[in-house]
C-alpha positions as CSV (number, residue, x, y, z in Angstrom):
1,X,78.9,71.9,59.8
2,X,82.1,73.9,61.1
3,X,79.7,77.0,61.8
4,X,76.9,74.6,63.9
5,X,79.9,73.3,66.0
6,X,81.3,76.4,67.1
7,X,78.0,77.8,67.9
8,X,76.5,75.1,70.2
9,X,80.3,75.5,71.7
10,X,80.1,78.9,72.1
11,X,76.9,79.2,73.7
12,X,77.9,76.5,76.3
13,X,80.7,78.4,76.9
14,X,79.3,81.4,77.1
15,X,76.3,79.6,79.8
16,X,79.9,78.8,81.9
17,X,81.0,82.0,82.0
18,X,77.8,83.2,83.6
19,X,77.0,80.3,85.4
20,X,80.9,81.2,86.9
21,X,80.5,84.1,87.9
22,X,76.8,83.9,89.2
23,X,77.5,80.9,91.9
24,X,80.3,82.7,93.0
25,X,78.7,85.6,93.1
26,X,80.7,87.9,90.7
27,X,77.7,89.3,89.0
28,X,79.7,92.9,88.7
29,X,82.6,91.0,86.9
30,X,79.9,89.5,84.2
31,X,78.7,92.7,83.5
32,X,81.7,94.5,83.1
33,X,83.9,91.6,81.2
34,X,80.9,90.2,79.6
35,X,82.0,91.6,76.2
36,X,85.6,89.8,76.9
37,X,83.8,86.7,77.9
38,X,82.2,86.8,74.7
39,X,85.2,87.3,72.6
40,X,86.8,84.1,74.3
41,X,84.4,81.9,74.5
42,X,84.4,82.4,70.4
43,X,87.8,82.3,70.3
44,X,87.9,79.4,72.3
45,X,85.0,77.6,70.2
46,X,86.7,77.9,67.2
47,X,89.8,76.4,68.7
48,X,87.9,73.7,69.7
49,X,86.2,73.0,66.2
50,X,89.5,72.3,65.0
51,X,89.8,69.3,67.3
52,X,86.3,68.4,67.3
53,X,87.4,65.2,65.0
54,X,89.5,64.0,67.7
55,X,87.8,61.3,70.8
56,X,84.6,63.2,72.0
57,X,85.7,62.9,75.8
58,X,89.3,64.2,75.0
59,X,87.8,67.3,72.8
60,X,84.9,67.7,76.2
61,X,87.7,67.5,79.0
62,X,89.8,70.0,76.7
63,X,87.0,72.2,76.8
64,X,86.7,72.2,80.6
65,X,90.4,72.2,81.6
66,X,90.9,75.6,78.7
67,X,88.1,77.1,80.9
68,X,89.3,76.4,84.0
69,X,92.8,77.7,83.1
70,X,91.2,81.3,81.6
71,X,88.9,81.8,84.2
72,X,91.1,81.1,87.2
73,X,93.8,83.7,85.8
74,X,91.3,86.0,85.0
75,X,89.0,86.0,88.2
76,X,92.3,85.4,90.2
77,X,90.2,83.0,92.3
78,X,91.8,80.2,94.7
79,X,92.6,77.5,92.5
80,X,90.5,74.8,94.5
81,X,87.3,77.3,95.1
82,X,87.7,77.6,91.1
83,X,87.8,74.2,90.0
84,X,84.4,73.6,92.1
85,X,82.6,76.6,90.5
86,X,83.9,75.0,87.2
87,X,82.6,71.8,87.2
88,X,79.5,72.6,88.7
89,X,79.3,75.9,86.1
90,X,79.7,73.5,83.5
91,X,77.4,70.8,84.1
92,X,75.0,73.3,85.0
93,X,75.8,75.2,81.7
94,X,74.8,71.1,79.7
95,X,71.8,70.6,81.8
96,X,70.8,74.1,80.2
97,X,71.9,72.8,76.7
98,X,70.3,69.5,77.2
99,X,67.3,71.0,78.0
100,X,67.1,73.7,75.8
101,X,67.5,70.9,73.1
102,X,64.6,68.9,74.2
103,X,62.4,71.9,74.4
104,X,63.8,72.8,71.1
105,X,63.1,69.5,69.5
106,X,59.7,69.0,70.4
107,X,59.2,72.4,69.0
108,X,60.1,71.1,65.7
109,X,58.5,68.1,65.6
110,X,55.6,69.6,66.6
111,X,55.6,72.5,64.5
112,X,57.2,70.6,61.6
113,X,54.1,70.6,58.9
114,X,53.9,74.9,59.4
115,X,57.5,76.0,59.8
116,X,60.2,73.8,57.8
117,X,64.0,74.8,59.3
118,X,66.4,72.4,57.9
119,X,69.6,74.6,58.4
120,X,71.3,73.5,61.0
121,X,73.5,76.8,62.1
122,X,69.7,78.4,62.5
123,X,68.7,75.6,64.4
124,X,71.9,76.0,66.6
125,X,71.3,80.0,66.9
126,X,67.8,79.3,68.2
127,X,68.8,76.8,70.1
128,X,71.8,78.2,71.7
129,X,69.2,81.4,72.6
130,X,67.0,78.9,74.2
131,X,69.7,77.5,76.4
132,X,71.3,81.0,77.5
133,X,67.4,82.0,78.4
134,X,67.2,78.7,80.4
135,X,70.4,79.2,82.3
136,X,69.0,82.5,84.2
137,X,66.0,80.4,85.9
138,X,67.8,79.3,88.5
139,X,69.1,82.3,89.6
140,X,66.2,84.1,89.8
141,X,64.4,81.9,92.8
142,X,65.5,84.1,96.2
143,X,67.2,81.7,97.8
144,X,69.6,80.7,94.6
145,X,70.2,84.5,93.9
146,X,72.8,85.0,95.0
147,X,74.4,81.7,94.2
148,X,76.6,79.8,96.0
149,X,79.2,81.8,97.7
150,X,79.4,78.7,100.3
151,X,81.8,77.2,97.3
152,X,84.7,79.0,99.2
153,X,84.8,76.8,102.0
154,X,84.3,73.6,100.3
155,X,87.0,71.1,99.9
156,X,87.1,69.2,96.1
157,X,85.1,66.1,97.1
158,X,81.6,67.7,97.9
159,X,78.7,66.2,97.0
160,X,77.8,69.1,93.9
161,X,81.0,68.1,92.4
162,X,80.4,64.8,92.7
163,X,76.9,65.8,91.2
164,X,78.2,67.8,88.4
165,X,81.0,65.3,87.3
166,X,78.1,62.7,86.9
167,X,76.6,64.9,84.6
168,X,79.3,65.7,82.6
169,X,79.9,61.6,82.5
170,X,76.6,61.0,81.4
171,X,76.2,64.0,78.9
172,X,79.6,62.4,77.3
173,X,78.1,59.1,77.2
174,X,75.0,60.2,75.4
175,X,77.3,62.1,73.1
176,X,79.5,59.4,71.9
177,X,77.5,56.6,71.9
178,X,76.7,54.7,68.5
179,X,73.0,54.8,67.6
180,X,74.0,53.6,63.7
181,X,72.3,50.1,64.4
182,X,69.0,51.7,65.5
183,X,70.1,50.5,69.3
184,X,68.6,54.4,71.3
185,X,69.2,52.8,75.0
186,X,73.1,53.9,74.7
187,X,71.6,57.2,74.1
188,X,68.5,57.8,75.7
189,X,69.5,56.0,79.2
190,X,72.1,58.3,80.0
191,X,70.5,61.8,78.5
192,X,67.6,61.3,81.0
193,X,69.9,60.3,83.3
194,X,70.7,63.7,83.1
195,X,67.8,65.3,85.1
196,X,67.5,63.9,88.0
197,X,71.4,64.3,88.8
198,X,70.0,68.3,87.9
199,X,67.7,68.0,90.2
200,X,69.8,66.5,93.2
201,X,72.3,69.8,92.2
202,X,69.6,71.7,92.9
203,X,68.4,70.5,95.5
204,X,72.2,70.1,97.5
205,X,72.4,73.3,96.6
206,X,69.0,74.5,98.4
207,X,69.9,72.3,101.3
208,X,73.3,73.8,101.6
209,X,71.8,77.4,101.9
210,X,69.5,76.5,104.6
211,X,72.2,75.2,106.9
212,X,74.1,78.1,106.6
213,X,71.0,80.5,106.9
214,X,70.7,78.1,110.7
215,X,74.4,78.1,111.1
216,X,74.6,81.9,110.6
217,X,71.7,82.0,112.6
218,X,73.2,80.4,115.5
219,X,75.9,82.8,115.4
220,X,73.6,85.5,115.4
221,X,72.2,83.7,118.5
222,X,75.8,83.3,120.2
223,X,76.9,86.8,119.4
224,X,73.5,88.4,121.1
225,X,74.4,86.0,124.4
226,X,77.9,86.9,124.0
227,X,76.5,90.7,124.1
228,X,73.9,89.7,127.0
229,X,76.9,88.0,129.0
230,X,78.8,91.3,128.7
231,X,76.3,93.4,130.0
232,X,75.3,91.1,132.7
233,X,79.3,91.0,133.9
234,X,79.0,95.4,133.8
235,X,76.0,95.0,135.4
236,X,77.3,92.9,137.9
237,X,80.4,94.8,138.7
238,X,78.4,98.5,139.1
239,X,75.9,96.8,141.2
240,X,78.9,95.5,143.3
241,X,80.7,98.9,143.0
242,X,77.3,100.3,144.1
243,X,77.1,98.3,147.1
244,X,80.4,98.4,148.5
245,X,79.9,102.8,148.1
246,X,76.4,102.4,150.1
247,X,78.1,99.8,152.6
248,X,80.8,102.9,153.1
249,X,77.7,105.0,153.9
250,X,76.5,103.2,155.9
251,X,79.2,102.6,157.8
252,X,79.7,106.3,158.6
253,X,75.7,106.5,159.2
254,X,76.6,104.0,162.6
255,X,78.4,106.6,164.1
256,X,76.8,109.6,162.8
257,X,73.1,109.1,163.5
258,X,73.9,108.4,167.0
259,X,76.6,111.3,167.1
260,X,73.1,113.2,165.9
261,X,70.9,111.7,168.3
262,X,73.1,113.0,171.2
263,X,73.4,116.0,169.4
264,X,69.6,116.7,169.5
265,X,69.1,115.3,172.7
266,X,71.5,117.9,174.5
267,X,70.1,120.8,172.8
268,X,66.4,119.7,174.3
269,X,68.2,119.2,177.4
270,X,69.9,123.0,177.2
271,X,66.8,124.8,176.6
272,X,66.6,126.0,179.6
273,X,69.9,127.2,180.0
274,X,70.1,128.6,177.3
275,X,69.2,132.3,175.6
276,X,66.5,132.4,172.9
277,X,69.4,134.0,170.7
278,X,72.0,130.7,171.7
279,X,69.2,128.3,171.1
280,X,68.1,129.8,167.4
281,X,71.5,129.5,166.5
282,X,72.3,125.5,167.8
283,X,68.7,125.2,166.0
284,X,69.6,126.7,162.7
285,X,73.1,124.7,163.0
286,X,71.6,121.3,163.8
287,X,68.7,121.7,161.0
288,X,71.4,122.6,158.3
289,X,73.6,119.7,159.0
290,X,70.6,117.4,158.8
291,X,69.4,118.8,155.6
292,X,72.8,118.6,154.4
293,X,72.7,114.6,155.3
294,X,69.8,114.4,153.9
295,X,70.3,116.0,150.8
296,X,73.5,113.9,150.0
297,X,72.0,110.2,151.2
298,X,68.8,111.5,148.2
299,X,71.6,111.7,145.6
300,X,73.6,108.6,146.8
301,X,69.9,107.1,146.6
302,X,69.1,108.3,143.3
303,X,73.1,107.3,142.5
304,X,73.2,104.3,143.0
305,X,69.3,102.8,142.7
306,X,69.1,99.2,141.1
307,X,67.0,100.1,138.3
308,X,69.3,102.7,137.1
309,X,68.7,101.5,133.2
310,X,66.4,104.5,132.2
311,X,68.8,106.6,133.5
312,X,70.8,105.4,130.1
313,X,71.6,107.5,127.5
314,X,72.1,107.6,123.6
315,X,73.6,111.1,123.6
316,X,70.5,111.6,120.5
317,X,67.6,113.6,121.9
318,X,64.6,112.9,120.1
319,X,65.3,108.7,120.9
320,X,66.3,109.8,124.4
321,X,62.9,112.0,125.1
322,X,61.3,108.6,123.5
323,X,62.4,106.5,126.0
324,X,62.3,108.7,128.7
325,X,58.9,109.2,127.9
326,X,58.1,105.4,127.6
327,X,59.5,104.9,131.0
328,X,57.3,107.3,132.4
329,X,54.6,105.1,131.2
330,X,56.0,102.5,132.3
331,X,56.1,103.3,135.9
332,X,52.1,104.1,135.5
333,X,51.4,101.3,134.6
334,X,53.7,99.4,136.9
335,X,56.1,97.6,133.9
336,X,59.1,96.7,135.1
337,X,61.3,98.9,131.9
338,X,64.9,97.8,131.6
339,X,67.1,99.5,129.5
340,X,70.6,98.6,127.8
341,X,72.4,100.6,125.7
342,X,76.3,100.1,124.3
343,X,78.4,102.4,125.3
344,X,78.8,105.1,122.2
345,X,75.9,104.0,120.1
346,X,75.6,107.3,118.8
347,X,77.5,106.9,115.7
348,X,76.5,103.8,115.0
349,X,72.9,104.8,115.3
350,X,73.0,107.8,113.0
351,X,75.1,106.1,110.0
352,X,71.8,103.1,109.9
353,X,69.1,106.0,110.5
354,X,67.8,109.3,110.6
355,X,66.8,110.5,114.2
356,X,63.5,111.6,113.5
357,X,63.1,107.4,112.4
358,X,65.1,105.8,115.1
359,X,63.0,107.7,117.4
360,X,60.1,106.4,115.6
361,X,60.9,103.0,115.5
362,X,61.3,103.1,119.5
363,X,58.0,104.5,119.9
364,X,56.3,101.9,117.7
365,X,57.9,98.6,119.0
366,X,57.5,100.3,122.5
367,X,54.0,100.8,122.2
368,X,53.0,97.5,120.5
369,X,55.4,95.7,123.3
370,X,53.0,97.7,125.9
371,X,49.7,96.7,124.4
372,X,50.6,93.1,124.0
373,X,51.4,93.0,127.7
374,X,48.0,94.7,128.6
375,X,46.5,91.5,129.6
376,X,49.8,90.1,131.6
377,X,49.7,90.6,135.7
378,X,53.5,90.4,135.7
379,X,54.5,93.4,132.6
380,X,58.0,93.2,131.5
381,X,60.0,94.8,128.7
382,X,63.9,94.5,128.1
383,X,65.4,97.5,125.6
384,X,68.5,96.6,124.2
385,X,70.5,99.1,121.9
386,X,73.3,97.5,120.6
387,X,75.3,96.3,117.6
388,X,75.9,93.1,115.9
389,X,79.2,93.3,114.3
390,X,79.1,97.1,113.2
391,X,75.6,97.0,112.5
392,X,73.1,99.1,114.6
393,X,71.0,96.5,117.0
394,X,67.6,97.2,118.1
395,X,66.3,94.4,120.3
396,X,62.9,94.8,122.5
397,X,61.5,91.9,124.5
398,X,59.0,91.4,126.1
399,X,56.3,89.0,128.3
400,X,52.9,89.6,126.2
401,X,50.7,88.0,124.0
402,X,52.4,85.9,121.3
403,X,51.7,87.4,117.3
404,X,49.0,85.4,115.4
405,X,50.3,82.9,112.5
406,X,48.2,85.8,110.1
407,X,50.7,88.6,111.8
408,X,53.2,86.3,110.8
409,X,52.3,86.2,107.2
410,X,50.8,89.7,106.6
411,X,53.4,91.5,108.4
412,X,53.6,94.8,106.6
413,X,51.4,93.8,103.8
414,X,48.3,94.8,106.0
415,X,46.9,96.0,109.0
416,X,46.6,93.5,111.9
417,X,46.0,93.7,115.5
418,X,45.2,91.3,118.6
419,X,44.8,93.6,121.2
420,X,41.7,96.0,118.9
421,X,40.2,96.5,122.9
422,X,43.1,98.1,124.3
423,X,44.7,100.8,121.8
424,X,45.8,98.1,119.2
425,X,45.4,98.8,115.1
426,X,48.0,97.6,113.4
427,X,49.2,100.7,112.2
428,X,52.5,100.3,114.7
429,X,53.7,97.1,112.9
430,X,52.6,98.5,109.4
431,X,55.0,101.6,110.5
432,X,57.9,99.2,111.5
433,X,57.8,97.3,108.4
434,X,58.1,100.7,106.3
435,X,61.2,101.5,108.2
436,X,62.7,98.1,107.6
437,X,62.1,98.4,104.1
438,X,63.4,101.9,103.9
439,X,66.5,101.2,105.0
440,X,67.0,97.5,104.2
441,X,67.2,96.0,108.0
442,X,67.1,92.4,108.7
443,X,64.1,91.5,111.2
444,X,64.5,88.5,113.3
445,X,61.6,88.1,115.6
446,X,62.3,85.2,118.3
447,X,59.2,83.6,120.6
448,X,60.5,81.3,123.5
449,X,58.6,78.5,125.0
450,X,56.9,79.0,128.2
451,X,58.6,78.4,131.2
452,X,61.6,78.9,129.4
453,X,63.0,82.8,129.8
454,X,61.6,85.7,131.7
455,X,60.2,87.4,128.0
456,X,58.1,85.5,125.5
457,X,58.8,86.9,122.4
458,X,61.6,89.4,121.3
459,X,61.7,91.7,117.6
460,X,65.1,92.3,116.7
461,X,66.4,95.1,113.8
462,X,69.5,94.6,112.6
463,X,70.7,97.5,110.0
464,X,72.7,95.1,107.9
465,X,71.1,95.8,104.2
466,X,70.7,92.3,104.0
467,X,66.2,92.3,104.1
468,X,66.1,89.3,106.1
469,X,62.9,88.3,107.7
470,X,63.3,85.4,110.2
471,X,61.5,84.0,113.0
472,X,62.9,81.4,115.3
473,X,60.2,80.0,117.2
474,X,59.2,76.8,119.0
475,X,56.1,76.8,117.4
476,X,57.1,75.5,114.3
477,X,54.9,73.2,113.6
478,X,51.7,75.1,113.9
479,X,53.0,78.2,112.0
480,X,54.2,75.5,109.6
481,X,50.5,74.8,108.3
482,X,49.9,78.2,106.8
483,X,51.1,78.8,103.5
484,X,53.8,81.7,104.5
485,X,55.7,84.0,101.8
486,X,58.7,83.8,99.7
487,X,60.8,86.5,101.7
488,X,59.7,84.6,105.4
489,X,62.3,82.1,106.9
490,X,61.0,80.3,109.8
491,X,64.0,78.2,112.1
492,X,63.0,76.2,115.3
493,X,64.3,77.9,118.6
């Protein structure tokens, strides 16, 4: 009897500990304490045995205020942030039990005429195997993986507490209630009240992922203005430097094309009077100091020209040749190429990637930003280089065609192209995906509603190791109709 108790207390201890350490996303702590974990969640099953005759809800709140004590000191978590992730670890760690037993039971009874178990420890083992089996399944859906880390910021009285402490209230009740006089309502009503409160858990806790995957989002969206702002303001202020430096030239050019007019006037007016050696030598002079005018109003020109973005530079000379290269093409084929590029992005650039890749990337999103605008009278394409936070940033927009829904959802899977009659195969986006993979970027691709910003659609790389793939798009609904995959997050813009 002693041996049963401390088993199914162990094992719903030992569900806690991982259930702890999971939603608060200590998974390197499990591992390397799990053999602790397991010594005190025996020690602390035996302890409770001993008391197991006293009130049921006494021995139950013991068992959750000794845990919370332990693991508080041990994780040296805020006291608050803990008492969340122990409630919630707990009730999470019963639903497990609770379930595990129901599974377990119909088992039996189904199985009862073949396999005849009548000891009750055994039955506990298998049972308590069951439940620690049953406790991983939540944790292995992608958006539960990595737990609930949102816990830090929540304040006592959230609604999974709330949750969890209803189960906990109705796994007591179950627990304590009299079934002698062949009266099961006291029992059954609040054991299956059981799931559905699991259920709403989950569910909060889904719903509370999303709105921080939009919140963070947001942010995302903030810091790239933020970054936009910036630029426009540099912009701004070398354009005006630029103008007030011409407005100086030009100022001089009043009074020295006419001082050059006279100057040419008088030596055709002196040709006569002059000998062929005097007049070679006012020639030659007057020739040099117009070449010498003209050569410096070409570099003020060239200086200060309005689309000086090109001109950028990384300071890396493979992704420099690239976009040199790409605005050569540009000018061909009369695309208006603007460049932007954070001052010392060189370092940043080379810790996310190798050269020969970053110059890779370029070329691909470059060339598929080109081809998509084949069809477009008015071709634009915005390069930014940047960094969000002290990740490497690699933002093209453009004005082109927007991607298909199947793009969408067999984006580096397989080959896709819209544009098969104007250089188009698919191998460019297949080659962008690799390099996301490769080094564990986050891609964000954004479409904007007609009539609404100068680009239509802009793919974003962030070098964050985080694998996100996000579109934000006002399209929603229609790209809502297609059954997309698990790793695709789609957000309205």
């Amino acid at each position: 009897m002693y041996a049963a108790i401390i088993i199914s207390h162990f094992f719903i201890l030992i569900c806690c500990f991982y259930c702890y350490c999971k939603i608060l996303n200590l998974n390197d702590l499990f591992l390397r304490s799990r053999i602790l974990f397991t010594l005190s969640a025996l020690i602390i099953a035996c302890g409770l045995c001993f008391i197991h005759s006293m009130i049921y809800p006494v021995a139950m709140f013991l068992v959750l205020f000794v845990f919370y004590i332990f693991i508080t000191l041990f994780t040296k978590t805020d006291w608050s942030t803990s008492l969340n992730a122990t409630i919630i670890s707990i009730a999470m760690s019963l639903v497990s039990f609770t379930i595990s037993s129901f599974i377990f039971s119909t088992l039996v009874f189904l199985m009862y005429s073949y396999i005849d178990i009548n000891n009750l420890v055994v039955i506990k083992l298998l049972n308590g195997f069951l439940q620690y089996f049953m406790i991983h399944i939540p944790f292995q859906f992608k958006r539960m993986k990595k737990g609930m880390p949102f816990l830090y910021d929540l304040q006592l009285n959230n609604i999974g507490t709330c949750i969890s402490l209803l189960i906990l209230i109705c796994y007591i009740a179950a627990s304590i209630s009299n079934t002698s006089d062949n009266n099961y309502l006291p029992f059954i009503i609040p054991l299956f009240l059981i799931f559905p409160c699991a259920l709403l858990l989950i569910s909060w806790w889904r719903a509370i992922i999303t709105r921080n995957y939009r919140r963070k989002l947001q942010q995302f969206e903030m810091q790239k203005l933020k970054n936009e702002l910036v630029q426009k303001e540099q912009e701004i202020s070398r354009l005006l430097e630029n103008n007030k430096a011409l407005a100086q030239i030009i100022h001089r050019d009043n009074k020295l094309i006419p001082a050059m007019e006279l100057a040419v006037n008088t030596f055709l007016q002196n040709q006569n009077t002059l000998s062929p050696q005097q007049l070679k030598e006012q020639g030659l002079a007057l020739a040099a100091h117009l070449q010498t005018m003209s050569q410096e109003r070409k570099f003020n020109l060239t200086e200060y020209q309005t689309n000086g973005q090109p001109l950028a530079s990384t300071g890396i000379c493979a992704v420099d040749a690239v976009l040199q290269l790409m605005y050569q093409r540009a000018l061909q084929e009369q695309i208006d190429y603007n460049l932007r590029i954070t001052e010392n992005i060189k370092t940043t650039a080379l810790q996310s990637l190798s050269e020969e890749d970053f110059s890779h990337l370029l070329a691909d999103l470059i060339e598929n930003a080109f081809i998509a605008m084949s069809d477009v009278a008015d071709k634009k394409i915005l390069i930014n280089l940047g960094r969000m936070g002290n990740h490497l940033s690699v933002e093209i927009s453009d004005n082109g065609q927007p991607f298909s829904p199947e793009i969408f959802q067999d984006f580096g899977l397989k080959a896709h192209t819209t544009h098969a009659g104007n250089g188009g195969s698919g191998i460019g986006l297949m080659d962008i995906w690799k390099l996301k993979k490769k080094y564990r970027a986050s891609l964000v691709i954004t479409e904007y509603a007609p009539g609404t910003y100068s680009y239509t659609k802009q793919i974003s790389l962030i070098f964050d190791a985080k694998k996100h793939y996000i579109i934000q798009t006002y399209r929603r609904r229609e790209l809502g109709q297609i059954r997309f995959r698990d790793d695709l997050y789609i957000f309205p813009c």
